[in-house]
C-alpha positions in Angstrom: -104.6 -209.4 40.5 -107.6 -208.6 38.5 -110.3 -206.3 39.5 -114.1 -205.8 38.2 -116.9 -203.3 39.0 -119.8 -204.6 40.8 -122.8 -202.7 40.4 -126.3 -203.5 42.4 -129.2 -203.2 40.5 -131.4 -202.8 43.1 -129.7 -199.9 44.6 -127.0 -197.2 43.2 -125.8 -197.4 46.7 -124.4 -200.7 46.6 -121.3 -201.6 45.5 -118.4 -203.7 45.2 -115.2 -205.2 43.7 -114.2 -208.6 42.5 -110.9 -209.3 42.8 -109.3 -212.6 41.3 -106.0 -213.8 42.0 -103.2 -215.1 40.4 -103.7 -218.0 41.8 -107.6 -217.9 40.6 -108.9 -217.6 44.0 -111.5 -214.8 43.9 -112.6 -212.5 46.7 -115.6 -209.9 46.0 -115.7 -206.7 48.7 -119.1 -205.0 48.7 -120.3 -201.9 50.1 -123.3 -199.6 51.1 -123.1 -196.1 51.5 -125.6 -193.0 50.6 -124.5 -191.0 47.9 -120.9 -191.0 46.8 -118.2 -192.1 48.9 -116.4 -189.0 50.6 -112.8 -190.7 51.3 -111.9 -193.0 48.4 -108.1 -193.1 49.5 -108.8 -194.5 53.2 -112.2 -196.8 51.8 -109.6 -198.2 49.2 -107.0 -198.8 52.3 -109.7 -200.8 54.4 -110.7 -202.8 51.1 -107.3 -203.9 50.8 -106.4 -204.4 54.5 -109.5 -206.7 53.9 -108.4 -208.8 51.2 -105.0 -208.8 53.0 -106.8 -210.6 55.8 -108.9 -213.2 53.4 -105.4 -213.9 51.8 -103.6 -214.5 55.1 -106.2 -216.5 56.7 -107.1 -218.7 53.2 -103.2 -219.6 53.5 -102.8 -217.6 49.9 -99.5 -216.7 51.0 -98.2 -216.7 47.3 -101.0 -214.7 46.1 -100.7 -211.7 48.7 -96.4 -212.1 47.8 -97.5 -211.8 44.2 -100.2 -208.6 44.4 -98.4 -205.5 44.3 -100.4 -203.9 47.4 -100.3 -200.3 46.8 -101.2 -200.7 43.5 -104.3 -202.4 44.6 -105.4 -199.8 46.6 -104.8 -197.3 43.6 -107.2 -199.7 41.8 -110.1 -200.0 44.4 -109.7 -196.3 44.7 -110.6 -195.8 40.9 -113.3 -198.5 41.5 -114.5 -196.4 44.0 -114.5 -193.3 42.1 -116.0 -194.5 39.1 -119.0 -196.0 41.5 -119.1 -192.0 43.0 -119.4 -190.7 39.0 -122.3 -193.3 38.5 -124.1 -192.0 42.0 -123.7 -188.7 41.0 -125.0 -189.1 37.8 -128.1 -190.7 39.1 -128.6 -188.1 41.5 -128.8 -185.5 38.8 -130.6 -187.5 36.5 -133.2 -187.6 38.7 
């Protein structure tokens, strides 16, 4: 699975992941939150349970067989922290 940054740019407290299968199939997870995230491990855990459930119920049964699960979390995570860094750095910048 492949995963992209989303950033709003409306609003440094948006933001998101795209995630596209191997199958091509693409599911994007958004969120809103003021200021940085506090628990990226468990955010990361419900993003995936997410896409676990989009997978499941979009009959991508050889997708979610194919995607390595706790190494999407560990990817969302960094997602998620590198969307923290960014809201931090706005904070101070302004």
């Amino acid at each position: 699975m492949q995963m992209y940054r989303l950033d709003s740019s409306q609003s440094a407290d948006h933001g998101g992941v795209l995630c596209i299968f191997p199958s091509g199939a693409k599911k994007q997870i958004a969120w809103s939150y003021k200021g940085p995230i506090p628990d990226t491990l468990t955010t990361a855990k419900k993003c995936v349970a997410t896409l676990i459930e989009h997978m499941m119920e979009a009959g991508l049964h050889d997708d979610l067989e194919r995607t390595n699960i706790p190494s999407a979390v560990a990817g969302i995570q960094a997602v998620i922290q590198q969307h923290n860094e960014a809201v931090r750095k706005l904070a101070t910048a302004n």
